[in-house]
Structures are given as C-alpha cells and as structure tokens.
C-alpha positions as a LaTeX table, in Angstrom:
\begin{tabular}{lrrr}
\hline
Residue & $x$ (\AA) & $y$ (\AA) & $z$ (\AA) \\
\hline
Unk1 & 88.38 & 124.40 & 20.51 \\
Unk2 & 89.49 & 121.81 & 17.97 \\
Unk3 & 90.86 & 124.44 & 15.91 \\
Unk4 & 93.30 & 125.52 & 18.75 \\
Unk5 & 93.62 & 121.99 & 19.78 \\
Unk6 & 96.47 & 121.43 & 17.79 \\
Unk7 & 99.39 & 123.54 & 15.81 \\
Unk8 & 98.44 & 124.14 & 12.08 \\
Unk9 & 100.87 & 125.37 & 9.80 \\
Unk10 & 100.27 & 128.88 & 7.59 \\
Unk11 & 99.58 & 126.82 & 4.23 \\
Unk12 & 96.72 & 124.93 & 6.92 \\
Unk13 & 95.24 & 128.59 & 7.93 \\
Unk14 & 95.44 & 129.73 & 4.48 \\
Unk15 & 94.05 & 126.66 & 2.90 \\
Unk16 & 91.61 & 127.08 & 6.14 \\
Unk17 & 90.06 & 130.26 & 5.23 \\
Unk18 & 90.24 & 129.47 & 1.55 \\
Unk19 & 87.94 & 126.80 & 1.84 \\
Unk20 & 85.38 & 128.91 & 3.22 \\
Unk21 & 85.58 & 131.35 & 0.24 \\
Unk22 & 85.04 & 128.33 & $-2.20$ \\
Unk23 & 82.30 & 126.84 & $-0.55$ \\
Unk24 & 80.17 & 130.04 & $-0.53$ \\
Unk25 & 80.90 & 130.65 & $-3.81$ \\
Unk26 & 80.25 & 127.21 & $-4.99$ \\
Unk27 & 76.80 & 127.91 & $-3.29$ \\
Unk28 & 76.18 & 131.05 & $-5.61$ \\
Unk29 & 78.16 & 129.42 & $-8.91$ \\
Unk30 & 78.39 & 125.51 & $-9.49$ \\
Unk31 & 75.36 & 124.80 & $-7.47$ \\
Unk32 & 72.93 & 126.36 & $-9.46$ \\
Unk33 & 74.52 & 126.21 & $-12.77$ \\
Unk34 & 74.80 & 122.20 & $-12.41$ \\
Unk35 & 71.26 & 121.97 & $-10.96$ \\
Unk36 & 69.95 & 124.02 & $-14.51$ \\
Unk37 & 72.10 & 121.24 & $-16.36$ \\
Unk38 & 70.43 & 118.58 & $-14.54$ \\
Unk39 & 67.22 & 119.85 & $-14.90$ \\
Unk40 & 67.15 & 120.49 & $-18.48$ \\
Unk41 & 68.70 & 116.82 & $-18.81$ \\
Unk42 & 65.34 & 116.06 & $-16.93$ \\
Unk43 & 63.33 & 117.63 & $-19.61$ \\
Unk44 & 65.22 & 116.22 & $-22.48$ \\
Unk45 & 62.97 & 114.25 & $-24.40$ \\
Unk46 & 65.31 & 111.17 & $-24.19$ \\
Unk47 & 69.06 & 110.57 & $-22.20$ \\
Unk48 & 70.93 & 110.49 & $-25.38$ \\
Unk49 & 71.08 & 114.14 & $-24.23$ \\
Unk50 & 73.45 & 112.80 & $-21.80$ \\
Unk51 & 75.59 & 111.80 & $-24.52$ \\
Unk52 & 75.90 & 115.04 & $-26.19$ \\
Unk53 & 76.67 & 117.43 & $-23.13$ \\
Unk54 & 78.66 & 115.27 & $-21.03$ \\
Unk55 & 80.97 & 117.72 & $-20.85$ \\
Unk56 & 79.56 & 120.25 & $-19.60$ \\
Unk57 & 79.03 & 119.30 & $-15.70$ \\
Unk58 & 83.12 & 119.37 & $-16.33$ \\
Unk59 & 83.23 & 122.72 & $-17.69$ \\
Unk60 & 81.15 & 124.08 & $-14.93$ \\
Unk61 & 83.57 & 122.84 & $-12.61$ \\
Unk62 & 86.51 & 124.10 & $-14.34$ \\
Unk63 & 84.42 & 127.71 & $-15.09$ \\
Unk64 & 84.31 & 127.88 & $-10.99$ \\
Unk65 & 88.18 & 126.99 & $-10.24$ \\
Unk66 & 88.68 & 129.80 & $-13.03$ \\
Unk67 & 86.65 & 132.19 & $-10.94$ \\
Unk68 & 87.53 & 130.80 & $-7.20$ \\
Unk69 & 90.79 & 130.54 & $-7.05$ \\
Unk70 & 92.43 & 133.90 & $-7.93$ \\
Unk71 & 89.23 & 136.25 & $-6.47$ \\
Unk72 & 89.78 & 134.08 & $-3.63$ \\
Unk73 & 93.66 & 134.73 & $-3.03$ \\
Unk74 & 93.09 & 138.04 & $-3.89$ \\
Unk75 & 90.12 & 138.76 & $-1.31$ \\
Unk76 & 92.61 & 136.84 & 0.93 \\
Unk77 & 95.38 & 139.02 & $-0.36$ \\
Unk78 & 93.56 & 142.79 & 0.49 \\
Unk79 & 92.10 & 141.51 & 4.01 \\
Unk80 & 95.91 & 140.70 & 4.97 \\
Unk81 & 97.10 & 144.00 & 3.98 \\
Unk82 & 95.30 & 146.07 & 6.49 \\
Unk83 & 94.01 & 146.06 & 9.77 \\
Unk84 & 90.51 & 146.71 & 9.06 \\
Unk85 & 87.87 & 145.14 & 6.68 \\
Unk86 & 86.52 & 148.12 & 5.69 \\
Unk87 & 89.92 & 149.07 & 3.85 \\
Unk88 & 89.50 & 145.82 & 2.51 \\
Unk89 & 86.32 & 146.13 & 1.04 \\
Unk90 & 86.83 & 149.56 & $-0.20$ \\
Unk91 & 90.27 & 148.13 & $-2.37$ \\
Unk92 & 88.27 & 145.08 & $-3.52$ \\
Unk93 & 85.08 & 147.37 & $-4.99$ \\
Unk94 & 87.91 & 149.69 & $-6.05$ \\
Unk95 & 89.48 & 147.23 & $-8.15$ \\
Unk96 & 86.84 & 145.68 & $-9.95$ \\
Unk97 & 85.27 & 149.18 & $-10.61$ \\
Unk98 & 88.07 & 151.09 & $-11.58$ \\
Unk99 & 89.17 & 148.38 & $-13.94$ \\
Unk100 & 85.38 & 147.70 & $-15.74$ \\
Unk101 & 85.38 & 151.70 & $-16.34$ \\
Unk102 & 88.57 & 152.14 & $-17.78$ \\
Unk103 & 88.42 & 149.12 & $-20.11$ \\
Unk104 & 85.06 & 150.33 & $-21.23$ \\
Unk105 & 86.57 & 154.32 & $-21.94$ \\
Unk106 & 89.43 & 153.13 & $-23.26$ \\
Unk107 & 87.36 & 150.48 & $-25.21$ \\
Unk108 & 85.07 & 153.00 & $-26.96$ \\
Unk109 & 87.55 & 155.10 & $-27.60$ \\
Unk110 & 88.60 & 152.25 & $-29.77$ \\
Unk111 & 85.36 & 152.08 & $-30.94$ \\
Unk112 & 85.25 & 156.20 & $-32.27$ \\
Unk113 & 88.51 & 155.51 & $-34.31$ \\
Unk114 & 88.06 & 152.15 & $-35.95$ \\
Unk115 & 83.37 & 151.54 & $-35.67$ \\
Unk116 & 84.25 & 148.41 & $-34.21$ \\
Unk117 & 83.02 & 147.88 & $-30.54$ \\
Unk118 & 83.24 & 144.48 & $-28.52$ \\
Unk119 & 85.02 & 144.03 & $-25.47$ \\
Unk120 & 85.40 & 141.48 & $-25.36$ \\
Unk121 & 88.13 & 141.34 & $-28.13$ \\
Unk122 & 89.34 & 144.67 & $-27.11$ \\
Unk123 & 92.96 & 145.52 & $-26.16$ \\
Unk124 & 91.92 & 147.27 & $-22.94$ \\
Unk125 & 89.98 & 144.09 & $-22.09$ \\
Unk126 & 93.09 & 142.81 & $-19.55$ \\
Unk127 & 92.77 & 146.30 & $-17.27$ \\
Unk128 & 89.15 & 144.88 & $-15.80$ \\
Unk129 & 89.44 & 141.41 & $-13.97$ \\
Unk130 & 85.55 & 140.90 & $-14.72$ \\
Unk131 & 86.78 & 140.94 & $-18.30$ \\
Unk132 & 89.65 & 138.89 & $-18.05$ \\
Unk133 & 87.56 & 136.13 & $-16.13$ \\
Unk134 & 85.03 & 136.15 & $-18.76$ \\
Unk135 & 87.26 & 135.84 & $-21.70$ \\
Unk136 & 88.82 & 132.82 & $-19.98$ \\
Unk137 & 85.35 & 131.54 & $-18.68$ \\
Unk138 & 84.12 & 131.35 & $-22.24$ \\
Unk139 & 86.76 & 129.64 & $-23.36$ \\
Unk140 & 86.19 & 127.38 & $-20.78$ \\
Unk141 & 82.74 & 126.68 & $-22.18$ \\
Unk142 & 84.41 & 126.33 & $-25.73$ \\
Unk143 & 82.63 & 130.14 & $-27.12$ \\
Unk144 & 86.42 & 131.62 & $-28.33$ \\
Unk145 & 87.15 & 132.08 & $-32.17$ \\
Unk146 & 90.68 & 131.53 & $-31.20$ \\
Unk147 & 91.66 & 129.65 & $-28.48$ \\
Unk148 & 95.06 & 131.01 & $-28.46$ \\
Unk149 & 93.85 & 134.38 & $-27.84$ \\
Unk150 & 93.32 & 132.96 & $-24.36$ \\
Unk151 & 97.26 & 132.78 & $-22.98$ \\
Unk152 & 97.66 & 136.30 & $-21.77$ \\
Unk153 & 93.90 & 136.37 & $-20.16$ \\
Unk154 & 95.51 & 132.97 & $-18.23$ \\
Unk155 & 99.16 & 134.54 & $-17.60$ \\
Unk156 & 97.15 & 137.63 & $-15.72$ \\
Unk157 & 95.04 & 135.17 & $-13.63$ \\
Unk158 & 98.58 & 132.94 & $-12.71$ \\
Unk159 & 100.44 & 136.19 & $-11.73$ \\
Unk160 & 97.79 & 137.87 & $-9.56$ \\
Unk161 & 96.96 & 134.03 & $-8.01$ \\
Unk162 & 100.37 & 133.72 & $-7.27$ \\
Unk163 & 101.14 & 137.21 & $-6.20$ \\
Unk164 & 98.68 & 137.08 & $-3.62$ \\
Unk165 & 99.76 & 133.47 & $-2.26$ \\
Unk166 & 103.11 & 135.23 & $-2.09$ \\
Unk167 & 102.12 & 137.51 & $-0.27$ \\
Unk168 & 99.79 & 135.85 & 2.17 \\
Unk169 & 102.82 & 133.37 & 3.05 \\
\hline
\end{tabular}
C-alpha cells in the first residue's frame, strides 16, 4: 500500500526496481568478496596489512558498480521489451551465450593463424559482454599491461548502460 500511496515518477520506478537488482547481486558479489578481504586481514600476522591493501575494499566496490549497473539496465532493458519473462530470459541467456562462443571461434581462429591464444587480449574479445566486463574488472583490480587498452571495453559498457536507460524511459 505505501507504494501506491503516493505518485512516483518513471526515474522512481526505474530506480525502484533497480535497487532490487543491486542488492541481490551485492549479496552474490561485494558481500562475499569483502568478507574474504576481511578475513584474510584477520589472519594477517599484524594490521600493517591494513596499510598495504587499503585499497582494495574500494576496488571491490567499484568491480560491482562495473558489473551492476549495465547487466542491470540491460536485464531491465529485455523484461520491458516483451510481455512475457520467458522471452526475457531466453534474450538474456541468448546474449551472453552467443557472444562467449563467437569471441572464443573467432578467437582461435586467431589463434591457428598467428600461435598466439588469450582472450583476453583478443580482438573478438568486445562481441562477449562476460569478456568485456572482465577486461574492465581487472583493470579495476589494477591486473592490465596497459591501462589504455581499457577505453573501448568502457565506451561498450556506457553505450549499452545508456541504451537501455533510453529505452526504459
């Protein structure tokens, strides 16, 4: 009843059903990740530990916005598109399948004509959004040779975030 009690605008709803999204995966992502941090601060043999990874609770959080906040517009994105969730669900499986395989094929085929396999460096890396969040991810955590590399991975994250806010307004 509260929620009907009073008019909420469409950046409300959206925001709304957003939250939701974060908070379960928050519950899957930053929880456990910053309780393993804590812990192995715990275990440290002294809190100059503390010191030395102070970052990294920071990271964590930043890792999670990375992942949140486009999978959640675009989850938001394919459940607004069609009437029922099970179109929904097939579209978001579809996506993140179709895109791991091709980068992969098109990856080794890379790998046949030059002997040098990692996707992670690959040109077909940007087709897969599991790759593209883990390129920026570890650069989150500081693991990239070159940081740089890093722009396009973010551009492809901005334009589908903002594609799908576009579209759910």
């Amino acid at each position: 009843l509260l929620y009907f009690s009073r008019p909420i605008t469409p950046f409300q709803y959206l925001l709304g059903k957003a939250t939701t999204v974060w908070i379960f995966l928050m519950a899957v992502t930053t929880v456990p990740a910053l309780v393993v941090y804590l812990v192995g601060v715990l275990f440290s043999p002294g809190l100059g530990v503390i010191l030395d990874t102070w970052d990294i609770p920071l990271r964590i959080l930043l890792a999670t916005a990375v992942l949140a906040i486009p999978t959640t517009m675009l989850a938001l994105c394919l459940s607004s598109l069609v009437d029922e969730s099970r179109y929904a669900r097939f579209s978001w499986f579809a996506i993140w399948i179709v895109g791991f395989i091709s980068a992969n094929i098109l990856a080794a085929s890379d790998f046949q004509a030059s002997g040098e396999f990692d996707i992670w460096t690959s040109r077909w890396a940007c087709l897969s959004l599991y790759h593209v969040l883990g390129i920026v991810e570890r650069w989150v955590f500081g693991l990239m040779k070159q940081p740089s590399d890093v722009i396009p991975y973010l551009v492809i994250l901005g334009t589908i975030t903002v594609a799908c806010y576009a579209i759910l307004m």
